[in-house]
BALOKE-897274 format. One line per field, with one value per residue (C-alpha): residue in three letters; residue number from 1; x, y, z. Coordinates in nm, 2 decimals, padded with zeros to 4 digits. Each point is the difference from the previous one (the first is absolute). Layout:
# BALOKE-897274
res: Ala,... .
n: NUM,... .
x: X,... .
y: Y,... .
z: Z,... .
END
This chain:
# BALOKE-897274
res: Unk,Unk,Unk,Unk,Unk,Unk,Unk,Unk,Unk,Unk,Unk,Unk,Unk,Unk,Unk,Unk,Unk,Unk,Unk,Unk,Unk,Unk,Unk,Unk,Unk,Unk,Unk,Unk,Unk,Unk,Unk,Unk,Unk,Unk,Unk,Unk,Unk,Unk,Unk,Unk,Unk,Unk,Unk,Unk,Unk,Unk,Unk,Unk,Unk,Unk,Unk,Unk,Unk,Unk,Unk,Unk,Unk,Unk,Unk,Unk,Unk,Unk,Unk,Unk,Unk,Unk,Unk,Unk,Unk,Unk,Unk,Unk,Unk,Unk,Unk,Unk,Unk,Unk,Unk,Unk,Unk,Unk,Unk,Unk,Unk,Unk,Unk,Unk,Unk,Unk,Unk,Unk,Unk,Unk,Unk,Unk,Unk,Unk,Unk,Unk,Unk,Unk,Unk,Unk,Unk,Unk,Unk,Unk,Unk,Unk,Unk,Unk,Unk,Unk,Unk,Unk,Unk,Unk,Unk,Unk,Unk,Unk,Unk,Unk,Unk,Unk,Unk,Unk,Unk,Unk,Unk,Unk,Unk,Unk,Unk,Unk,Unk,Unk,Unk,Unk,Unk,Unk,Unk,Unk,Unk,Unk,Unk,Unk,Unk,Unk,Unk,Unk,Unk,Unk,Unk,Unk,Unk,Unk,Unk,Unk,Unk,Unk,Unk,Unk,Unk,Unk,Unk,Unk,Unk,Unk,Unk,Unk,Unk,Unk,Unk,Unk,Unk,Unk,Unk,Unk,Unk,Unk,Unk,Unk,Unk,Unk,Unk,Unk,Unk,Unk,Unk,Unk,Unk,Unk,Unk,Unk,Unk,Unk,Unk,Unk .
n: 1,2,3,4,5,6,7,8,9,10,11,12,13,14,15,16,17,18,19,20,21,22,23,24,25,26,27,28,29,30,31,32,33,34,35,36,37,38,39,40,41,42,43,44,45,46,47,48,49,50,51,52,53,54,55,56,57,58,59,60,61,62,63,64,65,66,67,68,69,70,71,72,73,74,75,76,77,78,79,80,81,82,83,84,85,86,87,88,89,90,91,92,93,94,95,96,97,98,99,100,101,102,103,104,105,106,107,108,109,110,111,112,113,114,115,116,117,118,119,120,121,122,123,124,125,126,127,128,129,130,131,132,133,134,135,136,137,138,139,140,141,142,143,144,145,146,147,148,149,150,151,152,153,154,155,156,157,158,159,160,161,162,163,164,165,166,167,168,169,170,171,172,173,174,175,176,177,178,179,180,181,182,183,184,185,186,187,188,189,190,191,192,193,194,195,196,197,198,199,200 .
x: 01.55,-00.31,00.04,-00.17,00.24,00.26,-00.16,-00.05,00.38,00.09,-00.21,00.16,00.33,-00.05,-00.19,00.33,00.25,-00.19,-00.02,00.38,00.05,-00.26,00.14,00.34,-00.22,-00.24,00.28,00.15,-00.33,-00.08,00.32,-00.03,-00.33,00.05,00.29,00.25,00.33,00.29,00.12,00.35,00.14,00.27,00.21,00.32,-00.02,-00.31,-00.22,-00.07,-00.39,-00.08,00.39,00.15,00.05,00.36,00.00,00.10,00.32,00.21,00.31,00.35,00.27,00.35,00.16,-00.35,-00.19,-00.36,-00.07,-00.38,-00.24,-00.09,00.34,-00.08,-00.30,00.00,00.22,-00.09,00.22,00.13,00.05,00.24,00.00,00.33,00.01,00.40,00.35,-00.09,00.28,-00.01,-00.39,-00.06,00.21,-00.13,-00.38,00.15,00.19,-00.32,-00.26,00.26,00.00,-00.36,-00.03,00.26,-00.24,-00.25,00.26,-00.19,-00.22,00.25,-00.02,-00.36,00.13,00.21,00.15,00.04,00.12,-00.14,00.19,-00.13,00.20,00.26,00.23,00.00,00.01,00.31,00.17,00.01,00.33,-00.15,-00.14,00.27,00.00,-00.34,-00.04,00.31,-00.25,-00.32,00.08,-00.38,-00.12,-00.20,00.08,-00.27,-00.08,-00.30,00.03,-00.16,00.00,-00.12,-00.31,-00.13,00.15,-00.29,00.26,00.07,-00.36,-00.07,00.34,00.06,00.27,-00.05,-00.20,00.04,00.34,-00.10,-00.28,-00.12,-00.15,-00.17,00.03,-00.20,00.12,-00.20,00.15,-00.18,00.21,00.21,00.28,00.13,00.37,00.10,-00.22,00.00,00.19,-00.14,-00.36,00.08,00.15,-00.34,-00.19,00.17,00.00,-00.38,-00.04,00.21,-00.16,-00.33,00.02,-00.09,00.20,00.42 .
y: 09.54,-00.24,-00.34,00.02,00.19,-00.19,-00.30,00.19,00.15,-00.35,-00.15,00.25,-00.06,-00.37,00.03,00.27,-00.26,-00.29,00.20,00.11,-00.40,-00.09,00.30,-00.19,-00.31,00.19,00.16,-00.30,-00.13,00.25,-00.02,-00.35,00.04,00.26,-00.17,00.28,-00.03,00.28,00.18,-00.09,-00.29,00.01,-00.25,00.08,-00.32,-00.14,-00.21,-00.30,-00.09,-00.23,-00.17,-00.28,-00.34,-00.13,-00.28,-00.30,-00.07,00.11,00.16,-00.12,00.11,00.06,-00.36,-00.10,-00.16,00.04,00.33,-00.10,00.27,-00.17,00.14,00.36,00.02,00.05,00.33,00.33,-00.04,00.32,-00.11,00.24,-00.13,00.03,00.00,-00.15,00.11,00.17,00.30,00.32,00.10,-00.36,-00.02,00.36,-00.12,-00.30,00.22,00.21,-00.31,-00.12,00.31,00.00,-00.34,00.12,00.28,-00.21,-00.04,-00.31,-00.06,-00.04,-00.38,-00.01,00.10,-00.15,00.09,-00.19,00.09,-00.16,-00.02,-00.11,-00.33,-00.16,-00.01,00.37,-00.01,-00.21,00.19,00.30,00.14,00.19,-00.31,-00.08,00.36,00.06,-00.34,00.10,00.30,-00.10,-00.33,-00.05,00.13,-00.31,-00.05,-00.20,00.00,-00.18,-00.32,00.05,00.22,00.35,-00.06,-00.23,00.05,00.11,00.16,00.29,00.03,00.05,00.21,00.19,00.22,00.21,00.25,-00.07,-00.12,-00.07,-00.23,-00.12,-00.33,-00.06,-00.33,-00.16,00.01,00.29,00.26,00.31,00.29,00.17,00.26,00.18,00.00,00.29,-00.05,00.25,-00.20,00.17,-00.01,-00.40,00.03,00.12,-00.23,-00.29,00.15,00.04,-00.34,-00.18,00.17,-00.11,-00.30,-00.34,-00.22,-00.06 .
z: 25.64,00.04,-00.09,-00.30,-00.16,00.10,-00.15,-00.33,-00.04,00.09,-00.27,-00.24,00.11,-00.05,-00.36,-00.09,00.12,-00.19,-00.34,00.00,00.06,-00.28,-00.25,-00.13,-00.03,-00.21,-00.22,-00.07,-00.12,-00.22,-00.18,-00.02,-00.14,-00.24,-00.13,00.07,-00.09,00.05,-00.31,00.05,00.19,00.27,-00.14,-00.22,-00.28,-00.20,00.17,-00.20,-00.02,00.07,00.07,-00.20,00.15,-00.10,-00.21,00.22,-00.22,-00.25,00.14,-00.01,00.32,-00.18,-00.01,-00.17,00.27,00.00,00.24,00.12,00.06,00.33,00.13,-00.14,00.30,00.32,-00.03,-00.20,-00.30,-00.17,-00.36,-00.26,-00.36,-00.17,-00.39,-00.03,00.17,00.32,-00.07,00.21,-00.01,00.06,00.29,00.11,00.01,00.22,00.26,00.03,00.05,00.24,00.19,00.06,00.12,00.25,00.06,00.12,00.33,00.18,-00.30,-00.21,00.05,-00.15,-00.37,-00.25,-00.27,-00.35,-00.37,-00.22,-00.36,-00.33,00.02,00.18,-00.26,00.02,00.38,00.00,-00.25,00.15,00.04,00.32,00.15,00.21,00.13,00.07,00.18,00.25,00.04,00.05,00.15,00.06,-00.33,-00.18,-00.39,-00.15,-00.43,-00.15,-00.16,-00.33,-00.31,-00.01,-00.19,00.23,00.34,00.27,00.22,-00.32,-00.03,00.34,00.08,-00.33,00.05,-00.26,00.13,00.38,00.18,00.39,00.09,00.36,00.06,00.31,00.24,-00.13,-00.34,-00.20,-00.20,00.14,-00.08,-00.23,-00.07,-00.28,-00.15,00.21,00.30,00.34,00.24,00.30,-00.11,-00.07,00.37,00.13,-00.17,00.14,00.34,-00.05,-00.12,00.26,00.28,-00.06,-00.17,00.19,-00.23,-00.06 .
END
């Protein structure tokens, strides 16, 4: 082969090796461009857009000391709203949350998990309290400090039509579950999130 050839099949082995390179580049662009977004998302909760900053107070811990916000970052919190006495599908919901933070295997240590009850009162009457916290000895109990009406925690958290919430580090509600959520696709998301998060 004369050397002109080899120069050409060299040139078009260099311009083929230079334009599979360039091709994820260019698909990426395009989508970007185009504004194209999948039909259905890999994660298993609802994404909440754009997420909630926490307010900065209004939570009480169980003997009615203040519970700052400030304490809720730095770790992914897994919130489950409870609605009174946690009796058996209460305590069901926390065995299963619990298990998928023990899931996580060395991760695990990145989550937390709180219940948060429409008052302390109703916390600390509980007939189960003692129970549950001999079960979940790491479980946080927190309640907001103020009336229904006008409490930005219930607003934010309404547990009405969704029971599981999950607030980032840095202190922003950014997704939700329903009352009966898939614990394994909650599982995944987690594992998803952790993985490639930068933060807690």
């Amino acid at each position: 082969m004369s050397t002109a050839a080899l120069l050409t099949a060299g040139r078009r082995t260099m311009l083929l090796v230079t334009a599979l390179l360039a091709l994820p580049f260019a698909v990426a662009f395009a989508l970007y461009w185009f504004e194209w977004r999948p039909s259905k998302l890999a994660n298993h909760g609802e994404l909440i857009q754009p997420p909630r900053p926490l307010p900065e107070k209004g939570l009480l811990r169980l003997d009615g000391r203040p519970l700052p916000t400030e304490e809720l970052r730095r770790k992914w919190t897994l919130v489950m709203v409870g609605d009174g006495a946690c009796l058996a599908t209460c305590q069901q919901d926390l065995h299963q949350i619990r298990q998928v933070q023990v899931a996580l295997n060395k991760e695990m240590l990145r989550l937390r998990r709180l219940l948060l009850g429409s008052s302390v009162a109703v916390l600390s009457a509980d007939p189960a309290l003692p129970d549950v916290q001999r079960s979940y000895p790491d479980l946080l109990f927190a309640a907001p400090d103020s009336a229904p009406a006008g409490d930005p925690w219930r607003q934010l958290l309404d547990g009405r039509t969704h029971r599981f919430y999950l607030v980032d580090p840095l202190g922003n509600v950014m997704m939700r579950y329903p009352d009966r959520p898939d614990m394994q696709g909650m599982l995944r998301d987690l594992e998803r999130l952790l993985k490639y998060s930068w933060v807690g």
